[in-house]
PyMOL Python script that loads the backbone (N, CA, C, O; Angstrom):
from pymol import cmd

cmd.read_pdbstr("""\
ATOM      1  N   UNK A   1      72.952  23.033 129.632  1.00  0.00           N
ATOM      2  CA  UNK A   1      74.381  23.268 129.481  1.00  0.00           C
ATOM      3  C   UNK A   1      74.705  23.240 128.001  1.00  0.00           C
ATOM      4  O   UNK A   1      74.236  22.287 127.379  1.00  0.00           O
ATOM      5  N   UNK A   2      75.375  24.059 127.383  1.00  0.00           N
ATOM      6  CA  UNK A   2      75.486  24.121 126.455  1.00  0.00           C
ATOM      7  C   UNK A   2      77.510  24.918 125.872  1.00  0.00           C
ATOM      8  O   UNK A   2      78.078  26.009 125.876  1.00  0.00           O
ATOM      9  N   UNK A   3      77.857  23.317 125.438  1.00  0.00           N
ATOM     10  CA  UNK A   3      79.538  23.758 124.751  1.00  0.00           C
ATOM     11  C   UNK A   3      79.749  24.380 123.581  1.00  0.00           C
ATOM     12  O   UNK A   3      79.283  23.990 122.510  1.00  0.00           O
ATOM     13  N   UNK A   4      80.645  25.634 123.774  1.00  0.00           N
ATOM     14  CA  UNK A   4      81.139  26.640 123.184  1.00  0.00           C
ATOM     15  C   UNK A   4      81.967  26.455 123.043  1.00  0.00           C
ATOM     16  O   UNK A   4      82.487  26.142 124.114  1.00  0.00           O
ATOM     17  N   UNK A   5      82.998  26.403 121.828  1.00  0.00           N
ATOM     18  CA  UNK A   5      84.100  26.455 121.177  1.00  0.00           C
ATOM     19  C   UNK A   5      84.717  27.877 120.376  1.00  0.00           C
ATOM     20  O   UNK A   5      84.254  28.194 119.280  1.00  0.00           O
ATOM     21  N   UNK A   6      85.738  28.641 120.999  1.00  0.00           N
ATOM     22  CA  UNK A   6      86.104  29.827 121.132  1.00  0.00           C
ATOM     23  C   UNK A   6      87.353  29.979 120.484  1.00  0.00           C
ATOM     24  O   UNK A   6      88.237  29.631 121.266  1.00  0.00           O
ATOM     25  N   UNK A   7      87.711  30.267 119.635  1.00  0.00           N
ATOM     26  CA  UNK A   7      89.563  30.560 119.467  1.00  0.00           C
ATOM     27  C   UNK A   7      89.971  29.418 120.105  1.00  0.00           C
ATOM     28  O   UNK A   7      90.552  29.481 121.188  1.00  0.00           O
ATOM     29  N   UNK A   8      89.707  28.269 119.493  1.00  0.00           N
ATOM     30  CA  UNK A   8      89.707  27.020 119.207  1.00  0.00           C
ATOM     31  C   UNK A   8      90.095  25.879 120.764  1.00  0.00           C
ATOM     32  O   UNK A   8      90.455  24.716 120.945  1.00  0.00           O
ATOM     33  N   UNK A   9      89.767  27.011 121.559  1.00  0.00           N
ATOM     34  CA  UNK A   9      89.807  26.191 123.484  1.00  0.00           C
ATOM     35  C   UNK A   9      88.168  25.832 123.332  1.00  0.00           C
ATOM     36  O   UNK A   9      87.321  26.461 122.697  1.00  0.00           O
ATOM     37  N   UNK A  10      88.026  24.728 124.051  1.00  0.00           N
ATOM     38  CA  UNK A  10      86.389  24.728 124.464  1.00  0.00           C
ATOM     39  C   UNK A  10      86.304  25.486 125.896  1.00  0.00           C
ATOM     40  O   UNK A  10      87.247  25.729 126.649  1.00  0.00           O
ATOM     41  N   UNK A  11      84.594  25.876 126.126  1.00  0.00           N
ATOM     42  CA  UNK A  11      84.320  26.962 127.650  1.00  0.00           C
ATOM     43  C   UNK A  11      83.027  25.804 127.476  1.00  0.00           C
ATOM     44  O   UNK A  11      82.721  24.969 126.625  1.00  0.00           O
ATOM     45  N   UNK A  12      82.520  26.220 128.662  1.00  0.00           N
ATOM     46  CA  UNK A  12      81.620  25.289 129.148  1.00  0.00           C
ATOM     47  C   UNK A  12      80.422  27.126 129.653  1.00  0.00           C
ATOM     48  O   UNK A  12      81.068  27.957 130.290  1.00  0.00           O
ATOM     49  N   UNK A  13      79.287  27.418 129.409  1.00  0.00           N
ATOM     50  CA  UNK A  13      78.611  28.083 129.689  1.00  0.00           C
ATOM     51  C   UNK A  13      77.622  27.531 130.431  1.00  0.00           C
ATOM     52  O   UNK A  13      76.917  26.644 129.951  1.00  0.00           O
ATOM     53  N   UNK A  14      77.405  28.109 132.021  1.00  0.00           N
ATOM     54  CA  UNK A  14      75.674  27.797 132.704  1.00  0.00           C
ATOM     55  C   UNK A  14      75.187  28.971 133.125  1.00  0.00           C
ATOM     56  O   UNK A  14      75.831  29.917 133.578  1.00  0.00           O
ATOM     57  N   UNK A  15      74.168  28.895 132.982  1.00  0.00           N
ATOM     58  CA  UNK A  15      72.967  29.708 133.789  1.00  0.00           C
ATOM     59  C   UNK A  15      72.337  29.062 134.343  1.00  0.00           C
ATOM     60  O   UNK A  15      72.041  27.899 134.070  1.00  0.00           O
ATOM     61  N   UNK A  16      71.898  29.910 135.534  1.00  0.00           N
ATOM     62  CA  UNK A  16      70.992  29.525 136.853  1.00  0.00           C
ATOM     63  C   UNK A  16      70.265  31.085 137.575  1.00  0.00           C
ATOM     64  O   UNK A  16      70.701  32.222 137.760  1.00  0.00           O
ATOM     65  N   UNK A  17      69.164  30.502 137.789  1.00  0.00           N
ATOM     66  CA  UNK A  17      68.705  31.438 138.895  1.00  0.00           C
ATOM     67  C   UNK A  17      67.969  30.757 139.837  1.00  0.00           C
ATOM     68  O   UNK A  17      67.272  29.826 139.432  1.00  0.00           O
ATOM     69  N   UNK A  18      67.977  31.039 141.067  1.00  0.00           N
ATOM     70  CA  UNK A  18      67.720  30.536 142.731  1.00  0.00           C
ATOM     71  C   UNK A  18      66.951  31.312 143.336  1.00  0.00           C
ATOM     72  O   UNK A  18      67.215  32.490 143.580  1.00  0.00           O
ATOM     73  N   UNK A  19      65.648  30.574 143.717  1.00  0.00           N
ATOM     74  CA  UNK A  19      64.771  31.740 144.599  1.00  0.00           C
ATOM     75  C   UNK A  19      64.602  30.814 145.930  1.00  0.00           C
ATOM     76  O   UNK A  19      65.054  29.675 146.043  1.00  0.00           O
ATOM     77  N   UNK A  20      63.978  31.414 146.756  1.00  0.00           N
ATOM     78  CA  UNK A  20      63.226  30.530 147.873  1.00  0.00           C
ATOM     79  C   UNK A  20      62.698  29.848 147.754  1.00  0.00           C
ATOM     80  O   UNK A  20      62.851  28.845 148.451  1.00  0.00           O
ATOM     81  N   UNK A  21      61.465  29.934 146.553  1.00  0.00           N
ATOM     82  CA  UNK A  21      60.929  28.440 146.473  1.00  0.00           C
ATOM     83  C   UNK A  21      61.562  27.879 145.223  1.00  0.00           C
ATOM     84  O   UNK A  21      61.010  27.297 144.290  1.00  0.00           O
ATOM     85  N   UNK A  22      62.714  28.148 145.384  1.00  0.00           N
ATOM     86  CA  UNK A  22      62.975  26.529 143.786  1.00  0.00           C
ATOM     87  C   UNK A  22      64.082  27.646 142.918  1.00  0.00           C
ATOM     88  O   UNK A  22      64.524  28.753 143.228  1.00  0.00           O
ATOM     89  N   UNK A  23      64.243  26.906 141.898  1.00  0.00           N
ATOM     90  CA  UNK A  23      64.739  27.024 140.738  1.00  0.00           C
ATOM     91  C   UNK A  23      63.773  28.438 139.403  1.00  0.00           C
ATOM     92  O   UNK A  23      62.631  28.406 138.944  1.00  0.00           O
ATOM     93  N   UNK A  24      64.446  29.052 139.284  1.00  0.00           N
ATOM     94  CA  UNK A  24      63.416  29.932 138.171  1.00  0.00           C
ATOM     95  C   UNK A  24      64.114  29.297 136.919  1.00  0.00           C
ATOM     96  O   UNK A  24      65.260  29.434 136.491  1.00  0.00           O
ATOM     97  N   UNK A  25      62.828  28.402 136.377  1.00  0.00           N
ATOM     98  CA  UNK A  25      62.681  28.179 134.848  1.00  0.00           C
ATOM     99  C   UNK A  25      63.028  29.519 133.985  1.00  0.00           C
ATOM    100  O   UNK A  25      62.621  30.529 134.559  1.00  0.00           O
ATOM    101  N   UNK A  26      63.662  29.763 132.785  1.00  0.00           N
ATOM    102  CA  UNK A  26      64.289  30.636 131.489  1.00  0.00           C
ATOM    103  C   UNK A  26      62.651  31.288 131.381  1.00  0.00           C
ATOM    104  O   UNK A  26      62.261  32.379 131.795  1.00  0.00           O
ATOM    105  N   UNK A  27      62.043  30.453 130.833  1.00  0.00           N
ATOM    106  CA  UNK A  27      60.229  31.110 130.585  1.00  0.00           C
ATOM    107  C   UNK A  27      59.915  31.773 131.327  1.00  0.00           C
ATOM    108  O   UNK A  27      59.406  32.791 130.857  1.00  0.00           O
ATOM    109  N   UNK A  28      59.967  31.716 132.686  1.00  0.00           N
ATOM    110  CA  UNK A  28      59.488  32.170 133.972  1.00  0.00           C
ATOM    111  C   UNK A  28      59.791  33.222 133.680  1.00  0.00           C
ATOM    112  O   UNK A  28      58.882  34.033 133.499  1.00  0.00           O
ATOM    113  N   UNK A  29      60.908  33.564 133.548  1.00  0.00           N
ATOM    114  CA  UNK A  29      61.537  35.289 133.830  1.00  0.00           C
ATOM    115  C   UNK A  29      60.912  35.833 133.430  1.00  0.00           C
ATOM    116  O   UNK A  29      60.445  36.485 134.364  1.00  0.00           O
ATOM    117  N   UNK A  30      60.189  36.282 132.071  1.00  0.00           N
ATOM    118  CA  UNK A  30      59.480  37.274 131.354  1.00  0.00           C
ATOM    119  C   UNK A  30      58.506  37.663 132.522  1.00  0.00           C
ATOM    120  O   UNK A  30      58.191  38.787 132.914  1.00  0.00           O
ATOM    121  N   UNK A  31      58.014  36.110 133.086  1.00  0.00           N
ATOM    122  CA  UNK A  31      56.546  36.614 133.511  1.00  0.00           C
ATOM    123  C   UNK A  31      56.717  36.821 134.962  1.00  0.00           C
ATOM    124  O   UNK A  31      55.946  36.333 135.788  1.00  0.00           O
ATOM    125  N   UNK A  32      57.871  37.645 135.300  1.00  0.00           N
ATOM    126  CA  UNK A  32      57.790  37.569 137.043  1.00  0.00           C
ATOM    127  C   UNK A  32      57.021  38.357 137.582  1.00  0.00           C
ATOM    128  O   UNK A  32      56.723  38.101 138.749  1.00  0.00           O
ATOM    129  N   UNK A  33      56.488  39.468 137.000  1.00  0.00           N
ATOM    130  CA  UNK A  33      55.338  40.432 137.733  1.00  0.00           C
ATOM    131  C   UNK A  33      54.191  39.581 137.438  1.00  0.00           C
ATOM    132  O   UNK A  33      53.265  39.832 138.209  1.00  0.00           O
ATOM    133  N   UNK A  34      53.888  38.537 136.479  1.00  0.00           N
ATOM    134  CA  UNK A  34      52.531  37.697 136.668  1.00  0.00           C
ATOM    135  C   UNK A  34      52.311  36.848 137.802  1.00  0.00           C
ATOM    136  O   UNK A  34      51.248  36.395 138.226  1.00  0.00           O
ATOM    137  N   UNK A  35      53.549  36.695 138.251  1.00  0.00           N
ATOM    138  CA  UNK A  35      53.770  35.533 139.871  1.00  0.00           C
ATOM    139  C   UNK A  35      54.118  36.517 140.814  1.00  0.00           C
ATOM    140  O   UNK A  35      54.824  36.259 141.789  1.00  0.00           O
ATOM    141  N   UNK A  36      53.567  37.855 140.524  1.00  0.00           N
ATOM    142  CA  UNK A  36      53.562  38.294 142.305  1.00  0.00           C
ATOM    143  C   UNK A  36      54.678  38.559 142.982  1.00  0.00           C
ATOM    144  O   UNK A  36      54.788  38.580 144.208  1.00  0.00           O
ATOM    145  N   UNK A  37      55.960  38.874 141.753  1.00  0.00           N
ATOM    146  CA  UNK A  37      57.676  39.297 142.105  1.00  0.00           C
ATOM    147  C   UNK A  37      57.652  40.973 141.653  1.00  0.00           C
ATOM    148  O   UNK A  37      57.073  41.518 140.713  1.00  0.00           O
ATOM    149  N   UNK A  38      58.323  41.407 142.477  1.00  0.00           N
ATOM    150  CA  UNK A  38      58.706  42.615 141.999  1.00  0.00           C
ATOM    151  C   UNK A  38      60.318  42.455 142.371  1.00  0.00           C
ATOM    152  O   UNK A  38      61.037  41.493 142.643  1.00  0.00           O
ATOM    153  N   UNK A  39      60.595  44.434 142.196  1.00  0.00           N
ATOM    154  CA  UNK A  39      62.059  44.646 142.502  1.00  0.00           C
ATOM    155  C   UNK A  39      62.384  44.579 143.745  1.00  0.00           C
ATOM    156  O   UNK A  39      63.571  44.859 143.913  1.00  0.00           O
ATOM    157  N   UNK A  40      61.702  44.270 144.885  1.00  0.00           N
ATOM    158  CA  UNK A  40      61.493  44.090 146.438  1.00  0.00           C
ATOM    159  C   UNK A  40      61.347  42.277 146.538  1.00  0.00           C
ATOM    160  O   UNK A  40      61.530  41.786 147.652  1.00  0.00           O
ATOM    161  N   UNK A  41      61.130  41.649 145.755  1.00  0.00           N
ATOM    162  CA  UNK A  41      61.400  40.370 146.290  1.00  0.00           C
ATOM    163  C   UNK A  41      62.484  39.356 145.742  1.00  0.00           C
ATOM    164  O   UNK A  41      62.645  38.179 146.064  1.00  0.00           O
ATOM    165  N   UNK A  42      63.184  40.123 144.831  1.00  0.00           N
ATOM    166  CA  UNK A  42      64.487  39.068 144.492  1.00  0.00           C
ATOM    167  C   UNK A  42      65.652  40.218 144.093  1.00  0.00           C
ATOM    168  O   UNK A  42      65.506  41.403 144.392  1.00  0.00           O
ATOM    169  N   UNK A  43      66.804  39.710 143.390  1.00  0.00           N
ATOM    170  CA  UNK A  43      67.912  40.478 143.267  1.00  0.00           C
ATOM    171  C   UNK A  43      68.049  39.802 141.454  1.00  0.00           C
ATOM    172  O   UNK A  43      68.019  38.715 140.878  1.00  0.00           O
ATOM    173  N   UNK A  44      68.130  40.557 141.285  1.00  0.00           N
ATOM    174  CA  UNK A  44      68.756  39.903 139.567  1.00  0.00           C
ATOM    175  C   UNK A  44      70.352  40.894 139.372  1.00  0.00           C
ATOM    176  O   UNK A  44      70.704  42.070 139.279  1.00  0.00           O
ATOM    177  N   UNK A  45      71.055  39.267 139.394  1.00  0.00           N
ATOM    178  CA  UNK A  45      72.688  39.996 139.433  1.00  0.00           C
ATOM    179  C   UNK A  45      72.811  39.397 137.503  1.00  0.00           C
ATOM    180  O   UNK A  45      72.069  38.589 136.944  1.00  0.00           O
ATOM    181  N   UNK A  46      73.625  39.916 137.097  1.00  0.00           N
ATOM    182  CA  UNK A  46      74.515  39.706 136.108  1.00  0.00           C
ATOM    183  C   UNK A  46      75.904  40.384 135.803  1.00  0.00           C
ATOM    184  O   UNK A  46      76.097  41.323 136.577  1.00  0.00           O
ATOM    185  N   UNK A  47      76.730  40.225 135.077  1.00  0.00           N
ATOM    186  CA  UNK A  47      77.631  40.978 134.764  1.00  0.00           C
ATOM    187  C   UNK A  47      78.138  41.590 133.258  1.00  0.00           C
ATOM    188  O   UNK A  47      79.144  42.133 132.800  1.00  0.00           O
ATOM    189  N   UNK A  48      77.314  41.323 132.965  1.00  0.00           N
ATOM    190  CA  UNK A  48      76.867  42.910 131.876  1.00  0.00           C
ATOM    191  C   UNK A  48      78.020  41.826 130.476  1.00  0.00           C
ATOM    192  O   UNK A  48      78.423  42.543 129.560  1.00  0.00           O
ATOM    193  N   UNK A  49      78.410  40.456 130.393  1.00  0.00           N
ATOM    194  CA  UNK A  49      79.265  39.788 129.650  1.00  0.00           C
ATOM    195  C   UNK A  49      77.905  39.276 128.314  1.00  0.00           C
ATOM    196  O   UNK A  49      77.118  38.341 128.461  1.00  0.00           O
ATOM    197  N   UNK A  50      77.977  40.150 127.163  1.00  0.00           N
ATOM    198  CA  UNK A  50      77.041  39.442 125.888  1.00  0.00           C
ATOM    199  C   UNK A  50      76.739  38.044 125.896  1.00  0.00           C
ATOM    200  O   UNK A  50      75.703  37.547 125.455  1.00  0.00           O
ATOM    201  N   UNK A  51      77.407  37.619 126.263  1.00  0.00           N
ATOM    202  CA  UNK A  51      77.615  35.758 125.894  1.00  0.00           C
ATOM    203  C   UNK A  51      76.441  35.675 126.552  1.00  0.00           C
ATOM    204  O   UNK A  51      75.439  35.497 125.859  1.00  0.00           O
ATOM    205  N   UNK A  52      76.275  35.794 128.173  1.00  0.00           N
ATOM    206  CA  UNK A  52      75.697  35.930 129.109  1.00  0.00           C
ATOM    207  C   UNK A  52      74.036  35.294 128.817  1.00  0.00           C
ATOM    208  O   UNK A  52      73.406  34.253 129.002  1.00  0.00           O
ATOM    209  N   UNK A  53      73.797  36.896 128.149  1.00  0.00           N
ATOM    210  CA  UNK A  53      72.195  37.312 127.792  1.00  0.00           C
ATOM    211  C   UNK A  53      71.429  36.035 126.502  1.00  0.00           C
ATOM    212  O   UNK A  53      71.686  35.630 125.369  1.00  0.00           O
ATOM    213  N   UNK A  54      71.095  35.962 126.849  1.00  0.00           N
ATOM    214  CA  UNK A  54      70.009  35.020 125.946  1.00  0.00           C
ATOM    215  C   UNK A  54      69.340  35.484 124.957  1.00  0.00           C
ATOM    216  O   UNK A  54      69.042  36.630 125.293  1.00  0.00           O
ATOM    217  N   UNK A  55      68.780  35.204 123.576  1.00  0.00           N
ATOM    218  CA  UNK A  55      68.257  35.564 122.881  1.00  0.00           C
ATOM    219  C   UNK A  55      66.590  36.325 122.884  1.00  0.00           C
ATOM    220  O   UNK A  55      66.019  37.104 122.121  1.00  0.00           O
ATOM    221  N   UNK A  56      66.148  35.512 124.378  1.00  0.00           N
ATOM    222  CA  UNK A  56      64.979  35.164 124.980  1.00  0.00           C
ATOM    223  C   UNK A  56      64.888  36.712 125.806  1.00  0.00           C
ATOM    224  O   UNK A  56      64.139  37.659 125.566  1.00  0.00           O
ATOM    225  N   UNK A  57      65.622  36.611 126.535  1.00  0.00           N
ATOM    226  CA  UNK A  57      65.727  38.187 127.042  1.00  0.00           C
ATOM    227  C   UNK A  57      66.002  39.315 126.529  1.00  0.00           C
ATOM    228  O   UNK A  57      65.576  40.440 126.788  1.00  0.00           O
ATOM    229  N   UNK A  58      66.758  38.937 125.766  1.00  0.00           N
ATOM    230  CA  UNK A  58      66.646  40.197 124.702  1.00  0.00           C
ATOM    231  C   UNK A  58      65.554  40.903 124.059  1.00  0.00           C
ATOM    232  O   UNK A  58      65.693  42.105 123.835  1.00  0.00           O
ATOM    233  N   UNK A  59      64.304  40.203 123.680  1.00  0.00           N
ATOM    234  CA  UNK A  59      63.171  40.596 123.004  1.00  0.00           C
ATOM    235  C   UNK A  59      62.210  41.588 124.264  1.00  0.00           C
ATOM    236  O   UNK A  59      61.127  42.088 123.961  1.00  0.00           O
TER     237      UNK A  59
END
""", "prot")
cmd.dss("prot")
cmd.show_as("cartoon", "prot")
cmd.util.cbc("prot")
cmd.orient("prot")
């Protein structure tokens, strides 16, 4: 969790992602075709908001 201070209100930012078995770790993501995921076994939603995206995904 990590606080953001904006045009001087504080926001509170989380990310999460939820699979069947568990929680997907930030690291994980890169490597989801190394664990046997494709576009047939999960859904990756976002809403397209910059803040959003991570530095990590970006590369």
């Amino acid at each position: 969790i990590q606080g953001i201070i904006k045009f001087g209100r504080g926001s509170l930012m989380i990310w999460g992602c939820r699979t069947v078995q568990g929680i997907m770790e930030d690291h994980l993501f890169q490597s989801v075709e190394e664990h046997g995921m494709d576009d047939n076994n999960f859904i990756f939603q976002r809403d397209g908001d910059p803040k959003h995206s991570s530095k990590l995904a970006k590369k």
